[in-house]
N, C-alpha and C positions, 0 to 999 in steps of 0.2 A: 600204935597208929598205923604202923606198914601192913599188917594183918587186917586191920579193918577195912583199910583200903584193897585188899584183896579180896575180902570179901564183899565189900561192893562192886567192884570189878564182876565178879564173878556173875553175884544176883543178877546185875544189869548184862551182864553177855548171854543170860540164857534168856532174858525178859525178850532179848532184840533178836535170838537166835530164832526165837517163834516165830517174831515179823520177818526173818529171813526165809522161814520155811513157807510160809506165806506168799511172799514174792514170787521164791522160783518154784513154787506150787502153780501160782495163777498168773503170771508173768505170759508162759508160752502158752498158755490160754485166751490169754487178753481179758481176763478175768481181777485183775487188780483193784482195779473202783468201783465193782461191782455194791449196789450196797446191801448184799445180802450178807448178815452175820458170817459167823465160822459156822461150819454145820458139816457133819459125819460124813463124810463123801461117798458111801453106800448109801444110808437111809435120808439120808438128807436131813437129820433130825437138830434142829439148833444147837449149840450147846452154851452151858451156862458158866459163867464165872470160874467155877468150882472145876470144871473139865477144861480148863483153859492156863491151869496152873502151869509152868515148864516145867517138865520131869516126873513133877508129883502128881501130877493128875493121871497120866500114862500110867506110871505105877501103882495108884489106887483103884484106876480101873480096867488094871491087868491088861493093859494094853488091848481095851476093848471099846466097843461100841456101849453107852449103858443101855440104848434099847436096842437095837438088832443085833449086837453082841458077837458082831464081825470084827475080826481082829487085824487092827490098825499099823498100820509100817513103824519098824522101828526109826527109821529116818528122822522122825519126828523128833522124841528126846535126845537122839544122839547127834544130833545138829546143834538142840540146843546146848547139850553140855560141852560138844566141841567148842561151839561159841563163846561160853562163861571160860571156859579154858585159855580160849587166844586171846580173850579181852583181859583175862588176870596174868596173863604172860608179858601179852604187849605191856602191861603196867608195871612187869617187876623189871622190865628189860626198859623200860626210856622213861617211868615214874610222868612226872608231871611235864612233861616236856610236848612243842610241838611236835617232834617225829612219832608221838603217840599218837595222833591225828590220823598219819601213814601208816602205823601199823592196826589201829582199829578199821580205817578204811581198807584198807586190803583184806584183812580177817574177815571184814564184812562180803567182800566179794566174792572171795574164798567161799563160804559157805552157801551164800546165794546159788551160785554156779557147779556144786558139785550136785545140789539136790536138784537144779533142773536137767544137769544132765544122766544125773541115777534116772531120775522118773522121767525122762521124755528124750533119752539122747540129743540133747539140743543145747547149745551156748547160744542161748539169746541176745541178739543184735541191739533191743531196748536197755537193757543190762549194761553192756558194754559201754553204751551211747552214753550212758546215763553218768557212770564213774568216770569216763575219759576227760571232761573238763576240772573233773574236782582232783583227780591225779595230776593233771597239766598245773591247776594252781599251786598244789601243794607241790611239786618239784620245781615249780620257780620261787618260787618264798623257801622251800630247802632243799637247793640243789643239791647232787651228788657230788663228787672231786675226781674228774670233772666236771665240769656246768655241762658239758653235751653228750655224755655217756648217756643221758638219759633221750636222748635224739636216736643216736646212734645204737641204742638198746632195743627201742621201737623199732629201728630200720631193720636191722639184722631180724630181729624178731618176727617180721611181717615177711620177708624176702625167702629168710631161711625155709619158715613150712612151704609157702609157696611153690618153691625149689620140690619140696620134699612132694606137695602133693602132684605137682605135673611131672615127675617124676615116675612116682608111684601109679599113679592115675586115679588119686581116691584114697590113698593108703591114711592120709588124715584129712578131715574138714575146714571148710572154711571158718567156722566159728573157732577152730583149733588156732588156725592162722590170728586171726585178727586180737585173740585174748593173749597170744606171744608178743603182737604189736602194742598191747597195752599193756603189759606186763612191763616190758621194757622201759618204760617211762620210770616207772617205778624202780624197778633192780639195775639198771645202767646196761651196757652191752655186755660184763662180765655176768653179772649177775643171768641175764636172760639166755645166756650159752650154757651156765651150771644149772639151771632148771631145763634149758630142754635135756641135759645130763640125765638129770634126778629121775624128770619124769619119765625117761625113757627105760630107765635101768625097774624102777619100780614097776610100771606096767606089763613088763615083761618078766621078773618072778613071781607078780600076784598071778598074770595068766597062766606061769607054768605051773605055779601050783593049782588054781582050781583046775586045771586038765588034768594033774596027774591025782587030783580027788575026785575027779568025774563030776566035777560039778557044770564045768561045761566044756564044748569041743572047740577043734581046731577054729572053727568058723564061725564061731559064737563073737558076735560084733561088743566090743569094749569098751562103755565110755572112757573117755579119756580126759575127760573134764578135771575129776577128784584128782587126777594124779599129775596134771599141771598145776593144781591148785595148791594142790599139798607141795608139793619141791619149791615152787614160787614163793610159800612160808619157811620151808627151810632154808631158801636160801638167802631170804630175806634177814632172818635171825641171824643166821650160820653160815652165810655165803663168805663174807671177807676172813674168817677165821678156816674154812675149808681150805680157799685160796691162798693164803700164806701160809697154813701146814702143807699143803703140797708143794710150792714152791720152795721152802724151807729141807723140806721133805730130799729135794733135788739135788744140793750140797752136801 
C-alpha cells in the first residue's frame, strides 16, 4: 500500500509540476489567465492532449516542437520530475499528516520560483504574495518549538539580505530579500540562517565550477533563486538533524 501511495504521489507531483512550469512561465509575464491554450512558444502552434503529457510527451517528441521542430527547454520535464520527486518524499517523510500540507506547499514554491528565476532572472512579488498568507495559516495551526521562531525567522530573514544588499550595493535582490522573509515563516530563525548557509556555499561551487569549464566568466550574472530554493528544502528535511550533528559534533 506504501508503494502505491508513492506512486501516486509521484504521478500527481509531475501532473502539478507542469501547472508549476506554467506559472513561472507566465506569471512575470502577466500571462496567467490568459485564455489561450498551451502552445509552442516559437510557432505558436496549439498543442494537443497527447503533447501535454509530463515527461512522456518531451520524450516522444525528442524534445521538439512536432511542427517547427525547435527544440524546447529541458526545464520543462525536469521541473516536472523534480516535482513528482518532492511530492513522493514529502509523503515518505510525514505520510498522511498535516506537516505534508508544509512540505508540498513549499515544494510547490520551490519549483515555481526556480523556473521563473532560470528564464527571466526574477522572484516575482505575485508569487510571493500569494503563498505568504497560506504559510502564515499553516504555521499557526503547526507551530514550530518555538511558537515565534517563526516571527523571528521572517525578521532575520528580511533584515539580514537587506544588510547584505546595502552593503554590497546590489550584490543580491530584492526578491532575494523578501523570499528569505518568507522562508522564515516557514524553517524558524535557525532554519533560515542554515539556508542562507547552504545557499551560499552552493552558489559558489556551481559558479566555480562553470568558470573553471568556461561555461561562463567572472561577470556572468547568477540566478540565485534555485539555490535558496533548493537549501530551503534541505534544510527543511535536514535542517534539525544538520543542527544536532554539529552541535554534538562539538563535544
Amino acid at each position: 500500500m506504501e508503494l502505491y501511495y508513492q506512486i501516486a504521489f509521484f504521478i500527481f507531483g509531475m501532473v502539478f509540476g507542469s501547472f508549476c512550469n506554467v506559472i513561472g512561465i507566465r506569471v512575470p509575464l502577466n500571462k496567467l489567465f490568459e485564455s489561450q491554450r498551451s502552445h509552442c512558444p516559437f510557432c505558436n502552434k496549439t498543442l494537443h492532449w497527447y503533447e501535454l503529457i509530463p515527461v512522456l510527451s518531451y520524450v516522444f517528441l525528442s524534445g521538439k516542437c512536432k511542427l517547427c521542430k525547435t527544440r524546447l527547454s529541458m526545464i520543462y520535464p525536469i521541473m516536472e520530475l523534480l516535482t513528482g520527486f518532492l511530492f513522493t518524499f514529502s509523503f515518505s517523510v510525514h505520510g498522511f499528516t498535516l506537516e505534508l500540507i508544509v512540505a508540498l506547499t513549499l515544494s510547490s514554491l520551490g519549483v515555481i520560483l526556480i523556473v521563473t528565476d532560470l528564464c527571466y532572472m526574477l522572484i516575482p512579488n505575485k508569487i510571493m504574495l500569494f503563498f505568504l498568507p497560506i504559510f502564515l495559516i499553516l504555521r499557526i495551526f503547526l507551530p514550530l518549538d518555538p511558537w515565534w521562531s517563526s516571527l523571528l525567522g521572517s525578521f532575520i530573514g528580511f533584515v539580514f539580505i537587506m544588510l547584505i544588499i546595502l552593503i554590497s550595493k546590489g550584490g543580491m535582490g530584492g526578491g532575494d530579500m523578501k523570499l528569505f522573509a518568507l522562508l522564515g515563516i516557514v524553517l524558524g530563525y535557525q532554519g533560515i540562517l542554515l539556508t542562507f548557509l547552504f545557499s551560499t556555499l552552493l552558489a559558489t561551487v556551481v559558479s566555480i565550477l562553470l568558470i573553471l569549464l568556461k561555461k561562463i566568466n567572472r561577470k556572468y550574472p547568477i540566478p540565485f533563486g534555485p539555490y535558496i530554493c533548493g537549501s530551503a528544502l534541505i534544510t527543511y528535511f535536514y535542517g534539525n538533524d544538520i543542527i544536532n550533528w554539529y552541535i554534538t559534533s562539538l563535544y
